[in-house]
C-alpha positions in Angstrom: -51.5 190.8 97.1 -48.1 189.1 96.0 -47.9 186.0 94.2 -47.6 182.5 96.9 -45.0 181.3 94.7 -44.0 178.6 97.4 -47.5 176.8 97.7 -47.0 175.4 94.2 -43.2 174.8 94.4 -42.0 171.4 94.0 -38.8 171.1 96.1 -36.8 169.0 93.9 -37.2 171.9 91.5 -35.5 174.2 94.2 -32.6 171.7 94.9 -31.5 171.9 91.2 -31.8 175.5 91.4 -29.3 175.7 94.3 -27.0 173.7 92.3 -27.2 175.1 89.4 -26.1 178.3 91.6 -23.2 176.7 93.2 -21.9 175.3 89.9 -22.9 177.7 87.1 -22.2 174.8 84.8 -25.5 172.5 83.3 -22.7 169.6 83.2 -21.4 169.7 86.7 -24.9 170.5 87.9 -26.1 167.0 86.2 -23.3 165.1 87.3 -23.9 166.5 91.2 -28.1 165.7 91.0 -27.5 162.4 89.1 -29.6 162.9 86.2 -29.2 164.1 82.5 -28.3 167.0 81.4 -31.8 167.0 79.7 -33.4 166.6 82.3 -31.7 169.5 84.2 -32.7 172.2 81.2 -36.2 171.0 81.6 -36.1 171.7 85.5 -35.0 175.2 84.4 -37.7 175.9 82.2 -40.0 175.1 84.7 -37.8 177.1 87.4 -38.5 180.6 84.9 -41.3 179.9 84.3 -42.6 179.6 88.0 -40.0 182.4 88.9 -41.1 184.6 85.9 -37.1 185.5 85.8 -34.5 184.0 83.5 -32.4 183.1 86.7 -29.3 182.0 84.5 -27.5 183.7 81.2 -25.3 181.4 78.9 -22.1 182.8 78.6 -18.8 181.4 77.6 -17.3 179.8 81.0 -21.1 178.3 81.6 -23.7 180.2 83.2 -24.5 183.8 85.0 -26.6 184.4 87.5 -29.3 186.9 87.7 -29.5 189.3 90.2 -33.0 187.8 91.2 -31.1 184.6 91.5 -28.3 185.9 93.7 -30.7 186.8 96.1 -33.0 184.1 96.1 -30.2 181.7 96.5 -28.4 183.8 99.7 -31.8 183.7 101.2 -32.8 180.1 100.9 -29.6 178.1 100.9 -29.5 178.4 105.3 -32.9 176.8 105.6 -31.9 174.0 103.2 -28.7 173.4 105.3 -30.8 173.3 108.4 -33.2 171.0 107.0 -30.5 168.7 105.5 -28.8 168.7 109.3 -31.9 168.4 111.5 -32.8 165.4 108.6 -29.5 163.7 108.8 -29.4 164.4 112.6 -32.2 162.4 113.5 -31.1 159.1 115.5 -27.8 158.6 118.1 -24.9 158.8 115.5 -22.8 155.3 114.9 -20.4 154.7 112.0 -21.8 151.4 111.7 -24.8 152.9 109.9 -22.3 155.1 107.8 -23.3 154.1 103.8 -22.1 157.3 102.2 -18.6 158.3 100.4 -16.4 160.1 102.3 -14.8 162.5 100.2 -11.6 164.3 101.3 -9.1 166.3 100.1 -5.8 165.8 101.3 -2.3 167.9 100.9 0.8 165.7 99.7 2.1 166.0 102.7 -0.6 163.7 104.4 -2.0 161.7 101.1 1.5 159.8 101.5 1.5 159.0 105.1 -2.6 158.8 106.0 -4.3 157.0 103.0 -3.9 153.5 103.5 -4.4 154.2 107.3 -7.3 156.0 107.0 -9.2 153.5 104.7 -8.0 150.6 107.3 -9.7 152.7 110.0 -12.6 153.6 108.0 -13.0 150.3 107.1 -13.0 148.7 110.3 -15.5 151.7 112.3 -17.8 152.1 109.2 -17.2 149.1 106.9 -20.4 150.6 104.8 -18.9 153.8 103.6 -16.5 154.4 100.8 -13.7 156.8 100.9 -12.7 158.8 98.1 -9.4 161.1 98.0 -9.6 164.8 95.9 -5.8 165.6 95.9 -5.7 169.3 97.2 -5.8 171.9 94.3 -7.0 175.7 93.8 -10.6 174.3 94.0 -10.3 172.3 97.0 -12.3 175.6 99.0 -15.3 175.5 96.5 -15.4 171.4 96.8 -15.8 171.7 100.4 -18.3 174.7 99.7 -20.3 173.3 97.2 -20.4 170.1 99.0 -18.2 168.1 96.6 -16.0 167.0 99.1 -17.2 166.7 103.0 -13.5 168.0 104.5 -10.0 168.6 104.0 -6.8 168.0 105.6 -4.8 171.1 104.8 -2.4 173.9 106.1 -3.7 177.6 107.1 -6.5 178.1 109.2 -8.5 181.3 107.5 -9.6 179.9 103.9 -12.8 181.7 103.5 -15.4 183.0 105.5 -17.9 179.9 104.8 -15.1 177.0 105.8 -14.3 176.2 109.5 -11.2 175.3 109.9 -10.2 172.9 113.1 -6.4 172.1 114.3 -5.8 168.7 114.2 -1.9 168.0 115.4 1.5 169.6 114.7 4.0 168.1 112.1 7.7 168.4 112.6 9.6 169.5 109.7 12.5 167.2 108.7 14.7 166.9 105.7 14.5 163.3 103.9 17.7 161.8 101.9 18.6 158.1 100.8 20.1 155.9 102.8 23.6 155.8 100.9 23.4 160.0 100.7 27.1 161.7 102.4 24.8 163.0 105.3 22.8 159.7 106.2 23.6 158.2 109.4 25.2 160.4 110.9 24.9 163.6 113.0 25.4 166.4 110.9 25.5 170.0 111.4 23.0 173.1 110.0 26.4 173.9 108.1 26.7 170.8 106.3 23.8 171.8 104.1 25.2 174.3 102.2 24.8 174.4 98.3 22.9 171.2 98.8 19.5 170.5 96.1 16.0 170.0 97.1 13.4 167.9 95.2 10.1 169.8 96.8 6.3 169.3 95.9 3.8 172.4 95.9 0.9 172.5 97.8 -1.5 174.5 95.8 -2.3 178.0 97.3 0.6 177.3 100.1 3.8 177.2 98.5 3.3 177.2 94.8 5.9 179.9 94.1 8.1 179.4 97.0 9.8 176.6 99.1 9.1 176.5 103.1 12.3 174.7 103.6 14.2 176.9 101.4 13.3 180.1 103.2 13.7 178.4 106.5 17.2 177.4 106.0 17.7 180.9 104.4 16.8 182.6 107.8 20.0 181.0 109.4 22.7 181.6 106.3 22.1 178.2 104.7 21.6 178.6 101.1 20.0 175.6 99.3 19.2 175.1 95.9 16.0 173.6 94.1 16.8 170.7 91.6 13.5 169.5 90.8 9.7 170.4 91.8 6.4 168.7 91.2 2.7 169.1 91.9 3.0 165.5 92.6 4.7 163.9 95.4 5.4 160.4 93.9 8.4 161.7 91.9 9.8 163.6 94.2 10.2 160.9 96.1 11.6 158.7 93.4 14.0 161.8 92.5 14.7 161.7 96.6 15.5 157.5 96.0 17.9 158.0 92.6 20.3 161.0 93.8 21.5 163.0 96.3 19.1 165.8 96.7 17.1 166.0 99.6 13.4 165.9 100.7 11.6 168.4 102.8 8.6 166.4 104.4 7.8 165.9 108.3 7.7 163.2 110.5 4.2 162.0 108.9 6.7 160.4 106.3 6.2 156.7 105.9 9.4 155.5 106.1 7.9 151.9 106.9 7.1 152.0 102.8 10.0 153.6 101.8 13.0 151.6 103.5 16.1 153.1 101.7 14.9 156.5 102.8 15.7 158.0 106.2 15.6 161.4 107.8 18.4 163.4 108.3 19.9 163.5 112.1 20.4 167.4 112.1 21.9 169.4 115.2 19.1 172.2 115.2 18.7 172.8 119.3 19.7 176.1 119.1 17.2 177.3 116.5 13.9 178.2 116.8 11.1 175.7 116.7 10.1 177.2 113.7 10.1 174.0 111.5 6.5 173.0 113.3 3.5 173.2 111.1 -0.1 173.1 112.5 -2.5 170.7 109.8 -6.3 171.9 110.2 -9.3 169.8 109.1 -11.6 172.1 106.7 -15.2 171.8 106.4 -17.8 173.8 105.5 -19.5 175.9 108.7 -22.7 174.4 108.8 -21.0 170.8 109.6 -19.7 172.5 112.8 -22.1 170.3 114.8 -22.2 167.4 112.5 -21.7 164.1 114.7 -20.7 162.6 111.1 -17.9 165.1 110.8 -17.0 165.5 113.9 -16.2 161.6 114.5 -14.4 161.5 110.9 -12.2 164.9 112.7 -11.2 162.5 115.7 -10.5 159.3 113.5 -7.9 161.8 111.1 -6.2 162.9 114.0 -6.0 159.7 115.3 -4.3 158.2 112.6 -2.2 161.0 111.8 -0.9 160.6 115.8 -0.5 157.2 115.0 1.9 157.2 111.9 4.3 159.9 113.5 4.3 157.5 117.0 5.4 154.3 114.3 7.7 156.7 112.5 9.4 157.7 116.3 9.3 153.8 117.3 10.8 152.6 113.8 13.3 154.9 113.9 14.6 154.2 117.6 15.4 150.6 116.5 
């Protein structure tokens, strides 16, 4: 008869084994489970022990899995999401009783515009949580997978099989110059932009070798240059403020908090309503049905329809 090995299983055992799986690193693994990193070698001991399998190898980057592992973990990790949810479902959902961080990731694009909105929000519907921003980066998919971050406000909408991605609004691409720039103020034409610079940002894993505006404009014989290019968006803006080039953003742009920038007033009826780009909310599949997520979903899109309705009143006056 096989060995019970679940009658004798402490649980708290099995939750350090899931995240030892999910990080292959003893550090992260600590740092996740909130104890030492002690404490989490002992826990493995006592996990090979009862497993009678070495379940992780040291190598250089951290740890490898064993295959007995691999399976284990694909097998178990669905009833320990369905257990977390029906747990955490239990009650009528309010923010009010909301204590937890909210951690998001966030592309440039919308950190700029959505931050300080979001936290006034947040504040006001669930003034117990905390929020906490992860700028978006090439491991912005295994945050949201490995439950590092709860959801992220990014572009594309297929990012791996285990993320669900839901459309929140559609931005409107616009070019961004200083207000004492040759083209401010003034109706210009798709000509006019010619041999003109570009200070752009790149989103990681959207345009990181590659500028969206740069191939738009190309489509319709406009040839623009790049002058300077940054992971970050805070100097591109202060390159934007100092000289002539110009900024490719949207009309999430908070021109509110930065008053000696304005958007370029470009004839483009004719063309294509190519400069739209849909945002999407990411979040791990098993959240699908999470009244938690779901509300923080509505308030995101809320506030992002917000800033660009201020954006179209400001700039009407």
């Amino acid at each position: 008869m096989a060995k019970d090995r679940f009658a004798n299983l402490d649980l708290n055992l099995l939750r350090t084994f899931l995240v030892l799986s999910q990080e292959l690193n003893m550090r992260k693994a600590s740092t996740r489970l909130h104890v030492s990193q002690p404490a989490i070698s002992q826990s493995l001991q006592k996990l090979r022990h009862h497993f009678d399998d070495q379940l992780f190898v040291k190598v250089r980057s951290g740890l490898e899995p064993t295959p007995y592992t691999l399976e284990l973990a694909n097998s178990i990790t669905p009833f320990f999401d369905g257990l977390a949810e029906a747990i955490n479902g239990i009650g009528e959902f309010s923010p009010l009783e909301v204590e937890q961080t909210l951690n998001i990731g966030m592309i440039p694009t919308v950190e700029t515009a959505l931050v300080g909105r979001l936290y006034h929000a947040l504040k006001q519907a669930a003034p117990k949580a905390s929020l906490g921003i992860k700028s978006w980066s090439q491991d912005s998919i295994n945050q949201l997978i490995t439950g590092q971050s709860l959801l992220a406000v990014a572009y594309e909408s297929s990012l791996s099989k285990e993320i669900y991605s839901e459309k929140l609004i559609e931005i409107q691409g616009m070019l961004v110059a200083r207000k004492g720039h040759p083209l401010a103020g003034k109706s210009c034409q798709l000509a006019e932009l010619e041999g003109a610079q570009l200070a752009t940002f790149a989103t990681a894993g959207w345009n990181d070798n590659y500028s969206y505006a740069q191939e738009f404009l190309k489509k319709y014989g406009i040839n623009v240059e790049i002058g300077f290019r940054s992971e970050l968006i805070m100097p591109v803006i202060d390159i934007t403020h100092r000289t002539n080039m110009l900024l490719p953003h949207s009309d999430l742009f908070p021109f509110k908090q930065f008053t000696n920038l304005v958007p370029l007033d470009i004839d483009i009826d004719n063309i294509e309503k190519g400069s739209n780009i849909t945002l999407y909310a990411h979040y791990h599949v098993k959240y699908r049905n999470s009244p938690l997520i779901n509300w923080l979903v509505r308030l995101i899109r809320q506030e992002l329809q917000n800033q660009i309705e201020d954006n179209h009143c400001l700039l009407r006056r």
